[in-house]
N, C-alpha and C positions, 0 to 999 in steps of 0.2 A: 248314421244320421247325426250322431253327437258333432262327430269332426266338421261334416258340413257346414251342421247350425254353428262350431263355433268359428268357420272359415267367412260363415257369412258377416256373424259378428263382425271379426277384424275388417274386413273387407268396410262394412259400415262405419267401425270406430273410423277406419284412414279416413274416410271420406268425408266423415264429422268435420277431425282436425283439420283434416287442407281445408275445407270449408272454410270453416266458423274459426278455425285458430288464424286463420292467415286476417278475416276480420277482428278478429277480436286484438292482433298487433297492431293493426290499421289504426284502432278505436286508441288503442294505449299511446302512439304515436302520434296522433290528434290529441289528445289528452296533455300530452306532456308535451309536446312544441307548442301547442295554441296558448298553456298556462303561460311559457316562458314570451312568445307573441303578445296574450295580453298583460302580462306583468312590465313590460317595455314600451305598451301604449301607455298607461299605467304613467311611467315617471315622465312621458313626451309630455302627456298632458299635465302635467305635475309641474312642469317646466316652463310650459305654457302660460300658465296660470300664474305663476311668482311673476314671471314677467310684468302684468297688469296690475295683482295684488300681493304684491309680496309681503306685506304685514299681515294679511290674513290666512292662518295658517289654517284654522278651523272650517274655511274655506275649502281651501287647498286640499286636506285631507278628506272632506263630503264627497267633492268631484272626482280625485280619482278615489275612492274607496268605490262609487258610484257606477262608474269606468270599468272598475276591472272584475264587478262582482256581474255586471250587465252584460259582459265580453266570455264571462267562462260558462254563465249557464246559456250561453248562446254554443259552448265549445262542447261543453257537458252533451247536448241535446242533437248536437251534431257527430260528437263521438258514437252515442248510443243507436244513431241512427246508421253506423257504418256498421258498428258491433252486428248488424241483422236483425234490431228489436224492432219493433214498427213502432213510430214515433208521434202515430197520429193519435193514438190514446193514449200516451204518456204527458205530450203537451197540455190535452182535455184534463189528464189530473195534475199536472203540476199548475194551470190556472186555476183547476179548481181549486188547491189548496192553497194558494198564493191570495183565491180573495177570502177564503176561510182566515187566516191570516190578517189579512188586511183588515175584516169586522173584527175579528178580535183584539187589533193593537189598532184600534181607528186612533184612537187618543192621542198615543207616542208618536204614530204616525203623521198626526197633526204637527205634534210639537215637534215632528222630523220639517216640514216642511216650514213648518212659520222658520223653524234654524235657520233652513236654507234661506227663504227671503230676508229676514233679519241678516244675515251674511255678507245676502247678492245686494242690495239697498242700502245696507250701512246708516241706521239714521241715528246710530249712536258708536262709538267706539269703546276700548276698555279703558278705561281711566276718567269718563264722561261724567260728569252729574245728570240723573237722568230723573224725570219721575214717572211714571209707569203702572196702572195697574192701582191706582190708589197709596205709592210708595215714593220715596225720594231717597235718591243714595246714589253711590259713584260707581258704576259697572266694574263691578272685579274680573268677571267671567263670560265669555259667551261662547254657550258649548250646541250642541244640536238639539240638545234636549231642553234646554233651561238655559237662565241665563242669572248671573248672582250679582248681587248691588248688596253696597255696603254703606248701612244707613248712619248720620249722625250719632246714633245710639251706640256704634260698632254691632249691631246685627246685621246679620248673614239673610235675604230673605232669594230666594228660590222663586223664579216666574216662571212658569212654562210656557216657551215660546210661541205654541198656539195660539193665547192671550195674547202675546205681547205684540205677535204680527199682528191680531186685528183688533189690537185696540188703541189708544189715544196715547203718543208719545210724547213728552216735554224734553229738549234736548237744552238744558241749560250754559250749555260748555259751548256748542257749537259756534259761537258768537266769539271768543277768547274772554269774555266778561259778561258779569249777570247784574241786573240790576237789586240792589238791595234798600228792601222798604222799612223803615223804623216808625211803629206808632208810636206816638206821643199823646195825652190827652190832658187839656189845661182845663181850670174852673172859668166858666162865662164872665166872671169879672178879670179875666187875665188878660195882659196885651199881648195880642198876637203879634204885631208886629216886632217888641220885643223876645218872644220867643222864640220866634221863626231868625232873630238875630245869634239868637244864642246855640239853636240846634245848627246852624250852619257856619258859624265859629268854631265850633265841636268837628265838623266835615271836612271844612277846608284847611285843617290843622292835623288830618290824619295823611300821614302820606299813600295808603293804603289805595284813597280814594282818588280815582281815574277822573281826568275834566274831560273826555273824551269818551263817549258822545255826545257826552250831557253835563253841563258843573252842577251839583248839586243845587238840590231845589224843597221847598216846603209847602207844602197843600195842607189845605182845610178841608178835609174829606167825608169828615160828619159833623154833623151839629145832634149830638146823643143826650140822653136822659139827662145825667150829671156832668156831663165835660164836652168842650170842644177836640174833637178828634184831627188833628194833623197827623201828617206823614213824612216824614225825610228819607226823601229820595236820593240815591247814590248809584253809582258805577265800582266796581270792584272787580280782583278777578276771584274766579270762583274756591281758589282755594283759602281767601280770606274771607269769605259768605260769614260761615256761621261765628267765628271769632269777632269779625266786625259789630255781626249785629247786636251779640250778647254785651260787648265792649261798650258799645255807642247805646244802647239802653241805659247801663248803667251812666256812663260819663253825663246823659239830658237830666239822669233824675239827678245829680250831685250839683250838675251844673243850673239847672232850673231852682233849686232849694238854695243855692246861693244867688241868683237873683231875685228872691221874692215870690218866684211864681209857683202858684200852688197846683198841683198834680191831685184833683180832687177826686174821692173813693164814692160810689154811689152812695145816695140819701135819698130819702122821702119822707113825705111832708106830711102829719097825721093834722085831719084838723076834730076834731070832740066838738060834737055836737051838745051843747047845755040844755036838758030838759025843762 
């Protein structure tokens, strides 16, 4: 009886193997041509892409990373289903865990998506002045998670893209030049006319400053507690923004103080009443 039962055995192991080993080649063979299959759609699309956008590399690598992780667990699940596993409850758990997954990284997964739209829309580039988010700074970085601006200060400040896709963007750069506003505020006895002479003496003496789209210009824009509030308005491009305005602040008060005109600090008026 021993010999039998272990005649049967073998008799079963063969049958295993030819079985199940001839698929389980099957499944390795799908496995490894399909990786090499999607590894080659992979660089087509990759190809593809430079074509249209070829400075966007950040792009470029979302889409096919996208491509070719979406192509093998299509191969993976198709291997397994040659291997002789039944594939109808493995799908049930591989969605089931894909959206456990998904509530757990809902967040990242946001700022995966805002990436991608920030990417595909473009309404800023690297090197852009942008304001964003309650921030103003020049895009250093934009990666799929975040995107990094670098503020006048030289801080580093971190958005994550989630935000940044849906919320209010300022693209200052897009234009080649940004307009730059200088407040001035003179005492009510002061002549505007000659000031507005002098802040745009100051303007048209900077070569900085663009006639194009507009030659500089001087508004009255409040009439405040203690001072007449004016503005000079300019054209610039944006990498002379902040140098400009700090520059032309100073040059109005040196140049106003050599005309006579008084640049007055608030005051108020006590009056005492005599009992």
């Amino acid at each position: 009886m021993e010999l039998q039962d272990l005649s049967e055995f073998q008799t079963e192991a063969m049958h295993i193997v030819t079985v199940y080993g001839f698929k389980v080649v099957q499944a390795l063979a799908c496995l490894i041509i399909g990786f090499y299959i999607a590894n080659k759609i992979g660089d087509v699309v990759a190809s593809q892409v430079k074509k249209k956008s070829n400075n966007n590399h950040a792009l470029i690598d979302f889409i096919v990373s996208l491509t070719k992780i979406t192509l093998k667990v299509i191969i993976m699940v198709t291997a397994i289903g040659m291997a002789g596993v039944e594939t109808t409850s493995f799908i049930a758990m591989l969605g089931s865990a894909g959206l456990a997954i998904g509530l757990a990284l809902q967040g990242s997964l946001a700022n995966v998506a805002g990436g991608a739209l920030v990417l595909t829309l473009r309404p800023f580039k690297k090197g852009e002045l942008i304001e964003a988010q309650g921030h103003l700074g020049t895009v250093e970085d934009i990666g799929l998670f975040a995107t990094t601006i670098k503020t006048p200060h030289r801080r580093h400040i971190f958005i994550p893209n989630g935000a940044l896709a849906g919320g209010v963007i300022k693209n200052y750069t897009r234009e080649g030049f940004v307009r730059c506003d200088v407040p001035i505020g003179i005492a009510y006895d002061a002549d505007i006319k000659k000031t507005r002479d002098v802040l745009l003496n100051i303007a048209n003496n900077d070569k900085r400053v663009l006639r194009d789209p507009e030659e500089p210009v001087v508004w009255v824009v409040n009439l405040g507690d203690s001072s007449v509030d004016l503005q000079l308005r300019v054209h610039i491009s944006v990498d002379d923004y902040w140098n400009f305005l700090f520059e032309t602040t100073e040059a109005a008060k040196l140049a106003l103080d050599d005309n006579g005109i008084e640049i007055p600090f608030p005051q108020r008026v006590v009056h005492m009443k005599q009992s």
